[in-house]
C-alpha positions as a Markdown table, in Angstrom:
| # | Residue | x | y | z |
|---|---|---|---|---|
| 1 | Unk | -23.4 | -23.7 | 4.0 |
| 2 | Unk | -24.5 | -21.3 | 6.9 |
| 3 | Unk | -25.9 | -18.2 | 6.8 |
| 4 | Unk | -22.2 | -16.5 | 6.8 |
| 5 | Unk | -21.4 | -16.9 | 3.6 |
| 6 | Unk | -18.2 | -19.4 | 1.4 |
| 7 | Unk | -18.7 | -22.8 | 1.7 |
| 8 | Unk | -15.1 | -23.8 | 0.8 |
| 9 | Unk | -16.3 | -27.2 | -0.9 |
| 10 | Unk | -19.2 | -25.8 | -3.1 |
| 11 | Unk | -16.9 | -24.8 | -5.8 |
| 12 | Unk | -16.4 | -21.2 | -4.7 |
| 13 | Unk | -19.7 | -19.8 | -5.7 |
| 14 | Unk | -21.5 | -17.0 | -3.4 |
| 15 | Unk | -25.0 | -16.9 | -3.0 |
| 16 | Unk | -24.7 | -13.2 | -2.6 |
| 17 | Unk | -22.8 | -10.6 | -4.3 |
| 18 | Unk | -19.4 | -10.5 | -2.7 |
| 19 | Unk | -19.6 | -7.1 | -1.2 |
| 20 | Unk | -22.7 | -8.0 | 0.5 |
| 21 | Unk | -22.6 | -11.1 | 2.6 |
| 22 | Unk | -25.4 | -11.0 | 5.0 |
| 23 | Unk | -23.8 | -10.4 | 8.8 |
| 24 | Unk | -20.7 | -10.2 | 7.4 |
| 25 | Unk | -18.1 | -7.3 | 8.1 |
| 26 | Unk | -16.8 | -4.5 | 5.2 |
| 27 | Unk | -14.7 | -6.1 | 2.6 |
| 28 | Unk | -11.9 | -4.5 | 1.2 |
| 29 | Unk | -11.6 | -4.5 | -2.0 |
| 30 | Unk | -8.4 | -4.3 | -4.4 |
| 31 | Unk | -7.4 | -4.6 | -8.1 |
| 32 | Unk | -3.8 | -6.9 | -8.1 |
| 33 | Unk | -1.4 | -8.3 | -10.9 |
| 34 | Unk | 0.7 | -11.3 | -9.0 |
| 35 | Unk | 3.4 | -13.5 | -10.9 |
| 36 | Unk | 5.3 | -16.2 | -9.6 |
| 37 | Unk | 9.0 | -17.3 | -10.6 |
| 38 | Unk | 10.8 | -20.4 | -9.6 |
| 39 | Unk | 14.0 | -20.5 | -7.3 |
| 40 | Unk | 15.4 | -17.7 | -4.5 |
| 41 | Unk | 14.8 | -13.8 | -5.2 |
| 42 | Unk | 17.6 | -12.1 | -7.4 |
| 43 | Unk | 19.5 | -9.8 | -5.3 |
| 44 | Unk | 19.7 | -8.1 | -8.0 |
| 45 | Unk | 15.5 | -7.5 | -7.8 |
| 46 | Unk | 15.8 | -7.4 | -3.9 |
| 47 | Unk | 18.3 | -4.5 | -4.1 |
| 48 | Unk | 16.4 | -2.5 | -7.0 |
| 49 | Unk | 13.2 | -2.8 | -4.7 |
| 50 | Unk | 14.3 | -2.0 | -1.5 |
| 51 | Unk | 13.8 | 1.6 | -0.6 |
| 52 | Unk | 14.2 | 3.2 | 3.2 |
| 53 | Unk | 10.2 | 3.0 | 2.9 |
| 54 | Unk | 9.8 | -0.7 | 2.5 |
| 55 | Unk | 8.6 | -2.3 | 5.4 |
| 56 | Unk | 9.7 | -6.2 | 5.6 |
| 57 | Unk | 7.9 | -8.8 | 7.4 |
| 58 | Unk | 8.8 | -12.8 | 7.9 |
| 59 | Unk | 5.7 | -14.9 | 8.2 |
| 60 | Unk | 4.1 | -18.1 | 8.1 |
| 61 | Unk | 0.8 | -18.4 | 6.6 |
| 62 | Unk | -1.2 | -21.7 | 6.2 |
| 63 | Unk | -3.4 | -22.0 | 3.2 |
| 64 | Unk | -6.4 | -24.4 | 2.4 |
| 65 | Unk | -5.4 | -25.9 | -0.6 |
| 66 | Unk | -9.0 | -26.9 | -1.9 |
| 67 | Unk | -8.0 | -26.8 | -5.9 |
| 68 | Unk | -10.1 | -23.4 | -6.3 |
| 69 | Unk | -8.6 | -20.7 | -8.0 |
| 70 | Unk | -10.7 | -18.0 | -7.3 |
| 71 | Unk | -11.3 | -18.5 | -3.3 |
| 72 | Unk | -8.1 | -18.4 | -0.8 |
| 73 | Unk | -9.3 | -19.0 | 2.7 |
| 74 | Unk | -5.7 | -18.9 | 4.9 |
| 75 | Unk | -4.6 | -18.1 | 8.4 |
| 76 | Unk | -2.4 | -15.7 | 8.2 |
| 77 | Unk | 0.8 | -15.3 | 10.6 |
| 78 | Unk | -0.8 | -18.3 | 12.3 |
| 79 | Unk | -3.3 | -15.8 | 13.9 |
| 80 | Unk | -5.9 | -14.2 | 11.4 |
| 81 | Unk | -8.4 | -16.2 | 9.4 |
| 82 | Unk | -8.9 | -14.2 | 6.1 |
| 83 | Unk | -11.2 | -15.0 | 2.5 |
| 84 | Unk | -10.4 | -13.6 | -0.8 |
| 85 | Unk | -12.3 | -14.2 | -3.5 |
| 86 | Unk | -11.7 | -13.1 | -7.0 |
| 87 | Unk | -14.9 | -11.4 | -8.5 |
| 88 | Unk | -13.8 | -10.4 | -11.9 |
| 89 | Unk | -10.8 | -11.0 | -14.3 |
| 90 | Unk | -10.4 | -8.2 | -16.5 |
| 91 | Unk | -8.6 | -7.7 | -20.1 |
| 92 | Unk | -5.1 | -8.0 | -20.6 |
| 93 | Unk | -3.0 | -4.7 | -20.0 |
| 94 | Unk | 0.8 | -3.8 | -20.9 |
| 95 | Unk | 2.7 | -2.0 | -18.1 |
| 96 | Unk | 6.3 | -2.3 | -19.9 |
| 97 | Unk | 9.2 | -3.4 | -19.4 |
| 98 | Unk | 8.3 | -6.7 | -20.3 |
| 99 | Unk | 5.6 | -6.7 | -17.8 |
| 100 | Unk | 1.8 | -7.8 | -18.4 |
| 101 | Unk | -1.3 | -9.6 | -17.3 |
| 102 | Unk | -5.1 | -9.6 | -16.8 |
| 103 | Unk | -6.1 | -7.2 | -13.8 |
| 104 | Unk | -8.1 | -9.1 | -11.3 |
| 105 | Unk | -10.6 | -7.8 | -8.7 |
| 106 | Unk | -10.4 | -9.8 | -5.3 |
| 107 | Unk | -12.6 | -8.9 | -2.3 |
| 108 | Unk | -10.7 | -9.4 | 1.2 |
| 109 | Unk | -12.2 | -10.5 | 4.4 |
| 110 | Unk | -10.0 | -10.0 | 7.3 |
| 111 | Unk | -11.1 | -11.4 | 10.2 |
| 112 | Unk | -13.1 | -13.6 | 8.2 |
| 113 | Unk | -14.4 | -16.1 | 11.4 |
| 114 | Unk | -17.5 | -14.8 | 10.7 |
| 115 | Unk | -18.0 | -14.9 | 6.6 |
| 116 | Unk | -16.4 | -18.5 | 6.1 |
| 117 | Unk | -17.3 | -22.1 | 7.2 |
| 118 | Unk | -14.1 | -24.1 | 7.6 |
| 119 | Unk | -14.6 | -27.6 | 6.5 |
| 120 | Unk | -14.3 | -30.0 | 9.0 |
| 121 | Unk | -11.4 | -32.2 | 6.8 |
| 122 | Unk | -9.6 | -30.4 | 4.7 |
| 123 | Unk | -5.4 | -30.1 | 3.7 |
| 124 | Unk | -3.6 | -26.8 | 4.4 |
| 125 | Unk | -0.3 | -26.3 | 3.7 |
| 126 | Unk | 2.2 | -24.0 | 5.0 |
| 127 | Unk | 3.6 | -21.4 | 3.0 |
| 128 | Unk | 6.7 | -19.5 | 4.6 |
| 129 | Unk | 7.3 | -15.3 | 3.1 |
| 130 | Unk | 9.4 | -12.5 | 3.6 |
| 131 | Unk | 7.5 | -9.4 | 2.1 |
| 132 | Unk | 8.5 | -6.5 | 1.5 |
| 133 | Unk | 6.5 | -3.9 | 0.7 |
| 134 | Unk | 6.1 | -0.4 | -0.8 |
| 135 | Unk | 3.3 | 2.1 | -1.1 |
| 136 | Unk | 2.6 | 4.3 | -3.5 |
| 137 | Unk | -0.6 | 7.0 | -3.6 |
| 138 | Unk | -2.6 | 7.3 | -6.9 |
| 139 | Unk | -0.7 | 9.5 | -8.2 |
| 140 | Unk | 2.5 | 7.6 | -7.8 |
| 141 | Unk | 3.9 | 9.5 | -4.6 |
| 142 | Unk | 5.2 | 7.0 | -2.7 |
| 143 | Unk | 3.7 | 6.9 | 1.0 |
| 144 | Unk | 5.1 | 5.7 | 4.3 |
| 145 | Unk | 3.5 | 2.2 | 4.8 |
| 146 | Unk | 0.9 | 3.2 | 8.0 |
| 147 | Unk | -1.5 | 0.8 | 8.6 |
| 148 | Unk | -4.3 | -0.4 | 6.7 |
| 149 | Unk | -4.7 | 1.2 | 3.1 |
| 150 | Unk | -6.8 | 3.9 | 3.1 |
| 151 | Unk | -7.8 | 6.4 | -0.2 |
| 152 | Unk | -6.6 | 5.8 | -3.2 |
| 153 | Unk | -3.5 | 4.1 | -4.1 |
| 154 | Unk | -1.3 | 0.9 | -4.9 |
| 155 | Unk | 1.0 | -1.9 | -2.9 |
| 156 | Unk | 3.5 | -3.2 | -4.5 |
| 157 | Unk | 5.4 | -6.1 | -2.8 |
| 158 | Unk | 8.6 | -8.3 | -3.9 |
| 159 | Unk | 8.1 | -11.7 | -1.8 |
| 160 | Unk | 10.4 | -14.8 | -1.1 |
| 161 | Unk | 8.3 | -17.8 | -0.8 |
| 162 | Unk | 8.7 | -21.5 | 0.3 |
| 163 | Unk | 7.0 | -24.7 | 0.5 |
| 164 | Unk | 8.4 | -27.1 | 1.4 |
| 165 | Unk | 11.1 | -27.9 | -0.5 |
| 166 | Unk | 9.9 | -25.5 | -3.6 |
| 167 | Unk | 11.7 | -22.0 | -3.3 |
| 168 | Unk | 9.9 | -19.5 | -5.4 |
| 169 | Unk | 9.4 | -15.7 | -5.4 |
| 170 | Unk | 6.7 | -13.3 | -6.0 |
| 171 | Unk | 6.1 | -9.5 | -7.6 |
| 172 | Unk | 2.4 | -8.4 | -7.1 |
| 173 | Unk | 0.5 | -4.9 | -6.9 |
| 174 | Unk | -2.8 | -4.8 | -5.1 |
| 175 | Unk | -4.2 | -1.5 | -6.3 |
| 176 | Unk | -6.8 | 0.3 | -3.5 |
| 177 | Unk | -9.6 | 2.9 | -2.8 |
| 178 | Unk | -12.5 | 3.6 | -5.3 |
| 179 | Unk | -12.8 | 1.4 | -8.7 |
| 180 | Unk | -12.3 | 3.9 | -10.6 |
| 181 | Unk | -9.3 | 4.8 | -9.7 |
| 182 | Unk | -7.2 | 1.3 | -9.0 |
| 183 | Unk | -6.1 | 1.0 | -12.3 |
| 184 | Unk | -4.2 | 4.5 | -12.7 |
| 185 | Unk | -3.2 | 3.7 | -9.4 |
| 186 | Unk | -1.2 | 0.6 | -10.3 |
| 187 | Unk | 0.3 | 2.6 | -13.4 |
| 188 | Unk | 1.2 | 5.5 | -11.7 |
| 189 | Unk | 3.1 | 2.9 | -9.1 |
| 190 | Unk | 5.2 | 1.0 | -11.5 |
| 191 | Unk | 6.3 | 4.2 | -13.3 |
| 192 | Unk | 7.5 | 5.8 | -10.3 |
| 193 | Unk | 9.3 | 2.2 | -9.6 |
| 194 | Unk | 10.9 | 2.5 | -13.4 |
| 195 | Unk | 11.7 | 6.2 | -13.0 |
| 196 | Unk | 13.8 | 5.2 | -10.0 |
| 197 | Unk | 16.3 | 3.1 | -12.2 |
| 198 | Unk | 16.7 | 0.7 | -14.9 |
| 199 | Unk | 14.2 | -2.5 | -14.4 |
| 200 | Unk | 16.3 | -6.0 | -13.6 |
| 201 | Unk | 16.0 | -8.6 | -16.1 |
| 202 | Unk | 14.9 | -11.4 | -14.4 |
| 203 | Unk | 11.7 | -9.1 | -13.8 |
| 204 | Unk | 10.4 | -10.0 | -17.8 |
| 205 | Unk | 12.5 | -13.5 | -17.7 |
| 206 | Unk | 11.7 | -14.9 | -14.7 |
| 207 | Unk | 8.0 | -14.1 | -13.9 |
| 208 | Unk | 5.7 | -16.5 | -15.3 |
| 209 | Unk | 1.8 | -16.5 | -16.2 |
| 210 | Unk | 0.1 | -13.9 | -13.7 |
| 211 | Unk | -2.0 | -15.7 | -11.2 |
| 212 | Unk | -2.5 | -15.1 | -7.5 |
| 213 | Unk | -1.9 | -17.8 | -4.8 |
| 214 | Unk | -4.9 | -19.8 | -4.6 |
| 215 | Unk | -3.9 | -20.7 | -8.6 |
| 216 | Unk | -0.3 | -20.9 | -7.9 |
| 217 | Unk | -1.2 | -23.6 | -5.2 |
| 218 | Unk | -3.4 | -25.3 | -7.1 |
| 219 | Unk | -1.2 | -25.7 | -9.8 |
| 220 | Unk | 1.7 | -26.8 | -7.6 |
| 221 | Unk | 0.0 | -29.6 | -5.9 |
| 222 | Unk | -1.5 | -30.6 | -9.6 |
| 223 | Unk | 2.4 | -31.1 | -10.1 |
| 224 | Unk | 3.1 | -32.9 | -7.2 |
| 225 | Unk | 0.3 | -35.3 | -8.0 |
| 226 | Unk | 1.6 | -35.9 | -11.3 |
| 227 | Unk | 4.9 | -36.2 | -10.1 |
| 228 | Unk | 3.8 | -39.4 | -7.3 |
| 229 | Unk | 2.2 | -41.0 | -10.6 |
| 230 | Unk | 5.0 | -41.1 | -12.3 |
């Protein structure tokens, strides 16, 4: 390990708390819920979602696919290396509608050439998105989508994903700005998304065990591995 910071093959432990990597730039930091479902986006969720505010955006990012669940290390639009690393996993809450899941705090590196050491062999695998994505202030205003967050506040982003030959799609909020305030935040942003009409279905059918990507990668080449030893 160098002086940086994550080793990616030392089992995702830091020697330093996250927020203070020696050398390292800021971090930012965010509280998200992310679930998963298999097969294409509903148009019915893609049409309850999109708002004139939404900003959409098509991109490749590659991911090293190392089996941890709390460090994702990926280049992003083929450009930008960027670390997240999950430092807490907090109790279950109810948002409604169907919806749930343990909160989980990740800090984000972006660039990250100076925090991480990229192994010299390792697999990455490509993982292909259309997000869209709305933003919402902490009071559950929603805000044109400007930039970098900045304040207090919540994105919420509907995402088609594919890998290969697995089509799946996504439905996260990455809550922003102070810790104290990330979980109203992400409250106030799904009831001013409920208050706008009635949820779809295949939000509470479709979404599966809340996990973010490094997990949801991990998982599905633990399948494909079981599937080749069949």
């Amino acid at each position: 390990m160098s002086r940086q910071g994550v080793d990616p093959t030392s089992g995702g432990a830091l020697p330093w708390p996250a927020e203070e990597l020696p050398g390292s730039p800021a971090a930012h930091h965010t509280t998200e819920l992310r679930w998963f479902a298999r097969g294409q986006l509903p148009g019915r969720v893609r049409a309850w979602f999109t708002r004139p505010d939404a900003v959409t955006e098509a991109r490749c990012d590659r991911y090293l696919v190392d089996q941890l669940v709390d460090v994702g290390i990926k280049i992003r639009g083929g450009r930008t290396l960027e670390l997240k690393v999950r430092s807490d996993v907090r109790p279950w809450v109810d948002l409604g509608g169907g919806l749930g899941g343990r909160l989980e705090e990740w800090h984000k590196w972006s660039p990250a050439d100076d925090v991480v050491d990229i192994p010299a062999y390792g697999r990455w695998i490509s993982v292909d998105k259309v997000v869209s994505k709305r933003r919402f202030a902490a009071t559950g205003t929603e805000i044109a989508m400007a930039g970098e967050p900045s304040g207090a506040g919540c994105d919420v982003e509907v995402t088609d994903v594919a890998v290969g030959s697995t089509q799946a799609w996504s439905f996260a909020f990455a809550a922003f700005g102070p810790p104290a305030t990330r979980r109203a935040a992400l409250h106030a942003s799904w009831r001013a998304l409920t208050a706008s009409g009635s949820v779809p279905a295949a939000l509470a059918r479709e979404l599966g065990w809340p996990m973010g990507y490094p997990q949801w990668l991990a998982r599905r080449q633990a399948h494909e591995y079981q599937e080749i030893l069949r």
